[in-house]
Each structure stands twice: as C-alpha cells, then as structure tokens.
C-alpha positions in Angstrom: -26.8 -30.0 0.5 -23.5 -28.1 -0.2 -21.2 -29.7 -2.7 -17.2 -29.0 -3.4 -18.8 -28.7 -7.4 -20.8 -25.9 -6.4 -18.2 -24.6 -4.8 -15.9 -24.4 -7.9 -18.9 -23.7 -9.9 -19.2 -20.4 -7.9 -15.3 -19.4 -7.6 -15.2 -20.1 -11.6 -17.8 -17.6 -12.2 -16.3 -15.1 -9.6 -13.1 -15.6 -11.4 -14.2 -15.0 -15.1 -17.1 -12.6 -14.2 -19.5 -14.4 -17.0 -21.7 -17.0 -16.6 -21.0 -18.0 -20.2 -17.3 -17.7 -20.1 -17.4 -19.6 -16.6 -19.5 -22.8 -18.4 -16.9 -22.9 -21.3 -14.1 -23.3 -19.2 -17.0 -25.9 -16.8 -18.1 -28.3 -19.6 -21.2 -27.8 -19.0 -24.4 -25.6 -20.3 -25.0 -22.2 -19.5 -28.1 -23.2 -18.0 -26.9 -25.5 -15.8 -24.5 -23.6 -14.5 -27.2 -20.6 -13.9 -29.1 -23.4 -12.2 -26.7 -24.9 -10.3 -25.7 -21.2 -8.6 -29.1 -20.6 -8.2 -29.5 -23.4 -6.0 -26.7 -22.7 -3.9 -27.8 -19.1 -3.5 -31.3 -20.8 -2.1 -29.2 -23.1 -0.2 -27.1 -20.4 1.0 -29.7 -18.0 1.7 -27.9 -15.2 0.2 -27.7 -13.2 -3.3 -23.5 -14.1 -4.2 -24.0 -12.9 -7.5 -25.1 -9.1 -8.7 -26.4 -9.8 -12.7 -25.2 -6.7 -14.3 -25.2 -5.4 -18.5 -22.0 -6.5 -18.1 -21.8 -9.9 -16.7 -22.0 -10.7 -12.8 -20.0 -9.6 -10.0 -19.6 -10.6 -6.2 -22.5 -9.0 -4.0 -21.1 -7.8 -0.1 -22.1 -11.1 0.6 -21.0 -13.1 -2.1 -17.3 -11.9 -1.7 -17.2 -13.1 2.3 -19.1 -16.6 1.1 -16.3 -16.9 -1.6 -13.5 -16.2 0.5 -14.7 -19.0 3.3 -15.6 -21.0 -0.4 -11.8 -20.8 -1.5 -10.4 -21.6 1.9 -12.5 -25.0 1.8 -11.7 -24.8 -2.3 -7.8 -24.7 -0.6 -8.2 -27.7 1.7 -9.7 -29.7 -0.8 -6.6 -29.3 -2.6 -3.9 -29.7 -0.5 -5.9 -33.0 0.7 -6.2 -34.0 -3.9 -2.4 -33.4 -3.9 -1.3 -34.9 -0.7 -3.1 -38.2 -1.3 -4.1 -37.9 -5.4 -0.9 -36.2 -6.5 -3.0 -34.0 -8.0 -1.4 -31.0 -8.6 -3.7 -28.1 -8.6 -3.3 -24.7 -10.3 -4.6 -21.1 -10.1 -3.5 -20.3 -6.3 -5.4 -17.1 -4.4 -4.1 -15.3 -2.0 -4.3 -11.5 -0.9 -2.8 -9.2 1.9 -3.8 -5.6 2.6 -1.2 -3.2 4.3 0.4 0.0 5.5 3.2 0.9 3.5 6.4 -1.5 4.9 9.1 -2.7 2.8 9.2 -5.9 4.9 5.3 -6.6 3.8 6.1 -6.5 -0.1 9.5 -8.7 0.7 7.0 -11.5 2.8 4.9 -11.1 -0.2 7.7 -12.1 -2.8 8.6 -14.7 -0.9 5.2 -16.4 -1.2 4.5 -16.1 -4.7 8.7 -17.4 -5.2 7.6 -20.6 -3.4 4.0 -21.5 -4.3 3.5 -19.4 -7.9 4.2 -22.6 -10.4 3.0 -21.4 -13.5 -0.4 -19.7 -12.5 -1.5 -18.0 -9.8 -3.9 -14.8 -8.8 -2.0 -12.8 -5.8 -2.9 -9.3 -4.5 -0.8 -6.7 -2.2 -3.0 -3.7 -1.3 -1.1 -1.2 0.2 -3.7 1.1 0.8 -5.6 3.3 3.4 -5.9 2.2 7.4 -9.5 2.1 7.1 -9.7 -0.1 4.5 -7.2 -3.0 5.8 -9.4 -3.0 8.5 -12.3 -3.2 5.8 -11.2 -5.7 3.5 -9.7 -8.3 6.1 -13.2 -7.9 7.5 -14.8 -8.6 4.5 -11.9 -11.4 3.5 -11.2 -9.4 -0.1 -7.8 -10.0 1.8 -6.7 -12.5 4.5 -4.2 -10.9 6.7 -3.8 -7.2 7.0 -0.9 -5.0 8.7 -0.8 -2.3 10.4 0.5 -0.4 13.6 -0.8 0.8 16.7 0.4 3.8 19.6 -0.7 5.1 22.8 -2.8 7.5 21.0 -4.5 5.4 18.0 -4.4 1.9 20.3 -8.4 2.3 21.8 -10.1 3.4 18.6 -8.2 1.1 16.4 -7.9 -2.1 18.9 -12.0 -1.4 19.5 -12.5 -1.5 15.8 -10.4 -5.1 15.1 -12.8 -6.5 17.7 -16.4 -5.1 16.5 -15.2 -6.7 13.4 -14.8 -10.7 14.9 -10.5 -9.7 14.0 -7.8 -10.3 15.9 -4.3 -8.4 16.7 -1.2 -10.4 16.3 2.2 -8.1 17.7 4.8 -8.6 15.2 7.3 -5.9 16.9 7.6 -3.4 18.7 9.7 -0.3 17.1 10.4 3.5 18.3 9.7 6.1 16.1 12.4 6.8 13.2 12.5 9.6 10.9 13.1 8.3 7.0 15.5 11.0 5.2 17.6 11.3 1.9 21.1 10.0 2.3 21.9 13.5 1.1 20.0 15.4 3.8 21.3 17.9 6.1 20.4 16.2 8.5 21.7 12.5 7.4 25.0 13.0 9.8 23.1 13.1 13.1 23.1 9.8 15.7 19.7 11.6 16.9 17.0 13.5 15.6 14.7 16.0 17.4 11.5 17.2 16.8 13.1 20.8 16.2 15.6 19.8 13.6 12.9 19.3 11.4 11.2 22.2 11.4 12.1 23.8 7.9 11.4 20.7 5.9 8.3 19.0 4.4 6.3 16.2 6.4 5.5 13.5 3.8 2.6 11.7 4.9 -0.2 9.1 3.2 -3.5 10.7 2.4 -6.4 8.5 4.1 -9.1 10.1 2.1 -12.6 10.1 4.2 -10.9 8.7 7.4 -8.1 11.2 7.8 -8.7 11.2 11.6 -5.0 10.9 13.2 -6.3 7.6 14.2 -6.3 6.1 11.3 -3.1 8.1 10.4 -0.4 5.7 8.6 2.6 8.3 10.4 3.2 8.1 14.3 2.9 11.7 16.2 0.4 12.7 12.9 -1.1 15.2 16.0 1.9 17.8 15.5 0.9 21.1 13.7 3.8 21.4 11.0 4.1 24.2 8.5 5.1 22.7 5.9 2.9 19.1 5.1 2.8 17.3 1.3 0.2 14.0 1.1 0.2 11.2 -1.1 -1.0 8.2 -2.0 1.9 6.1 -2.8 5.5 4.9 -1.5 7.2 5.7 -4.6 6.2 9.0 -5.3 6.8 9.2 -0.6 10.3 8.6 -1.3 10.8 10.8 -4.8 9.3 13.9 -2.7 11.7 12.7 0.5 14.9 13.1 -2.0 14.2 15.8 -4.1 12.3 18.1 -1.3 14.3 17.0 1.3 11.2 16.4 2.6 11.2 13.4 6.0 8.3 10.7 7.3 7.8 9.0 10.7 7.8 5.4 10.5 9.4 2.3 12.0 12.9 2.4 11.0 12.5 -1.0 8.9 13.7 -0.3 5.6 14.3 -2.3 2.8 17.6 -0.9 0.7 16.9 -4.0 -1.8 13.0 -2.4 -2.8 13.6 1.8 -1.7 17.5 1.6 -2.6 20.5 3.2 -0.6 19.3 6.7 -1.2 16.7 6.4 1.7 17.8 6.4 5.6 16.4 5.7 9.0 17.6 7.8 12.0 15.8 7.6 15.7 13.3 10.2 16.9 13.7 11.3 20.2 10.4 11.1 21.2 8.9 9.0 24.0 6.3 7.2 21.6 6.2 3.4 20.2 4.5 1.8 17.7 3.5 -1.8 17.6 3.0 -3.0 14.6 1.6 -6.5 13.5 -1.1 -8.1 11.4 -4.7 -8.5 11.8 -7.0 -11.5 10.4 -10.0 -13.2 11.2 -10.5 -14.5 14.3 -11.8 -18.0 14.3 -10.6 -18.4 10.5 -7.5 -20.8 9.8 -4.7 -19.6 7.7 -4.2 -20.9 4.4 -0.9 -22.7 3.6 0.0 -19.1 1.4 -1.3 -16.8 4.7 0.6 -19.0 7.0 4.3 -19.2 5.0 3.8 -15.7 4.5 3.3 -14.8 8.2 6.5 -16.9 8.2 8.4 -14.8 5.8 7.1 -11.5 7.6 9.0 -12.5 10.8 12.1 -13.6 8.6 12.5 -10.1 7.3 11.7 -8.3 10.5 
C-alpha cells in the first residue's frame, strides 16, 4: 500500500539524484532506501528511476508520478502546519511560458511570499511546443501562452489531446514593441507599411517553427528583413540598437525591460488571447494558485 514515507523517500532521491546522498540526508541505509523505491516502483507499476554511471534520474514516467507525488507531498504539509505547526521547508514550484513581463512579475511575487529560507522554483520561458510539453508532463504546473484566429484550432486541439485545459486571462490587440528612440516612437498608430525597412525580431522555436506554434501574432507575413532568437534580453538589445520591432500584446513591464522599450497599436484586425494552461482534473497548489492570483494583479 502507498505510504507518505515512500513518497518523500522518492522526492528525496529525485531531488539529490543519489541514492546514497538521498539516505544520508533519510537516516536510513542505502539498502533500504533502494528497497523501499523498489517496492513502490512494483507498487506503482512503473520504472520512476533510470540507474545511470552517474547516479539516478526521473524516467518519463517517474517525473509525472513525482509531480502528482509532490502535490500530495504539498497537502500533507499544509495539513502538518495548519494542525502540527509544523513548518515545512524546501517549497517546489514551476511555471513554463511565452516571453511576458507580467509572467516573471507573478513569479516574483510567489517566491516574495512563500520562499522562507529554502525553496526550489523554476520560470521556463521557452518554446510554444514545449509549454505545451512540460505542463503535459507536469515538469511545470501552469503554462502561458496565447492564441489567434489563425493558431486557435491547432493549438486549442493540442491542450485537449493532452487532458489540459485553457484558462483566458485577457484578451489584447496586436502592439508593435519599439525603442523609445525609434522613428517611429511619435506615432498614435502603427501600420503594417511603416515597418517595412526595419528588422522583425522574433523567438526561434527550433523543430516546431510552424506559424502555429509561433510566439509573434501575424508570424504569416513575408518580411525582408527577419533576426531570431532565443531570449528576451538579447529581443530587446537587437529592438534598440537595430531599430529592429516585435508583435506582441502591448503589456510591458518598464520595472524588468526598462523605459527604453515601447508599445504602440497595430492596426490590424487580429487579437490574441492569452491565458494559461494546466492540467485538467489536477488542483492547484497553494504556490500555482497565489500565483494565478498575482498574474491577474499585474494584468
């Protein structure tokens, strides 16, 4: 029968990789903690554990058993410090995302009111594909991204094959992000033709480059001048010194890009709705449900 030891047997090994590392920090013998995961991968009727040269590591399904482990692991918790007053350490939590200013400022927010003095948080902001991926897989437990008119079927098909769901945040039209210095930084309004002679900035999405899974609305355009990359910071450093422009929301963030990036309005008849995607039937954990909480603060 499944224990709550086995349980933090498991997420202790996951966490220091070694099964001899993992009983130090236990109390207990190396072989009875090998035992003791051994069992519950019987129990479970899975491999969680790949034995490698170098210690052990989460199989593909040892990391979606860990994350429904440490969501039970999290209960357990709250339930020790509500009733024990057993403050617990060593908090988990992990988001995957497009590239939004308001998704980093959520995340702050989180780690400012739950951190204490030891914690393991991740912010991915990385490829479309793979927020889809890893919220799929739980490596992370909300994930954020947009959808359009012409991405909304592919990617809205996708979240459901994978038991996800779609929650809207908001709604934005399409804004072009400029340097405050650019020639075109004094116009109310910005068309499609104005930006003709400068760079389009865009994030690479390496073997899923499809426009679908494109991070920048109206990706469909042909434009003779185009510059991908990987990152926000280096997006922003090529926007200023090429005066080079994106398409994104218009949400910026002057506290984390500074007051040397702008937002003006596209005129084009497109949206993009934009909001986070988790597990379906999966409850948020106190960190996943302040943060969703801070998100809608700093929209």
């Amino acid at each position: 029968m499944l224990t709550l030891q086995q349980l933090r047997y498991a997420a202790m090994v996951a966490q220091t990789g070694s099964i001899t590392e993992a009983s130090k920090r236990l109390f207990i013998s190396q072989p009875s903690l090998t035992n003791a995961i051994h069992e519950l991968e019987n129990e479970m009727h899975i491999t969680i554990f790949n034995r490698t040269s170098k210690g052990v590591v989460l199989s593909t399904d040892g990391e979606v058993f860990m994350a429904y482990a440490r969501q039970v692991l999290e209960q357990t918790n709250l339930l020790e410090e509500k009733f024990l007053n057993k403050r617990q350490q060593g908090s988990k939590f992990s988001v995957s995302c497009q590239h939004y200013s308001f998704a980093v400022n959520a995340f702050v927010d989180v780690i400012r009111e739950f951190g204490g003095d030891k914690y393991d948080f991740t912010l991915r902001e990385t490829q479309t594909h793979e927020i889809i991926e890893d919220v799929t897989r739980l490596t992370s437990e909300i994930g954020i991204l947009y959808t359009s008119s012409k991405n909304e079927e592919v990617i809205m098909k996708l979240i459901k094959k994978n038991g996800l769901k779609f929650e809207e945040l908001f709604v934005a039209r399409p804004h072009v992000f400029i340097s405050s210095a650019h020639p075109l930084a004094d116009k109310e309004m910005i068309h499609l033709e104005d930006l003709e002679d400068y760079p389009y900035l865009s994030f690479e999405q390496g073997e899923f480059n499809s426009f679908y899974f494109s991070e920048e609305i109206l990706s469909t355009l042909d434009r003779r001048k185009n510059i991908k990359v990987r990152d926000r910071a280096t997006l922003f450093n090529l926007v200023i010194g090429l005066n080079g422009y994106t398409v994104s929301s218009g949400v910026i963030s002057r506290e984390l890009n500074g007051e040397n990036i702008i937002a003006k309005p596209l005129n084009v008849d497109e949206y993009m709705r934009i909001g986070t995607i988790r597990q379906k039937d999966m409850t948020l954990s106190r960190y996943g449900a302040a943060y969703m909480e801070y998100l809608k603060k700093h929209i």
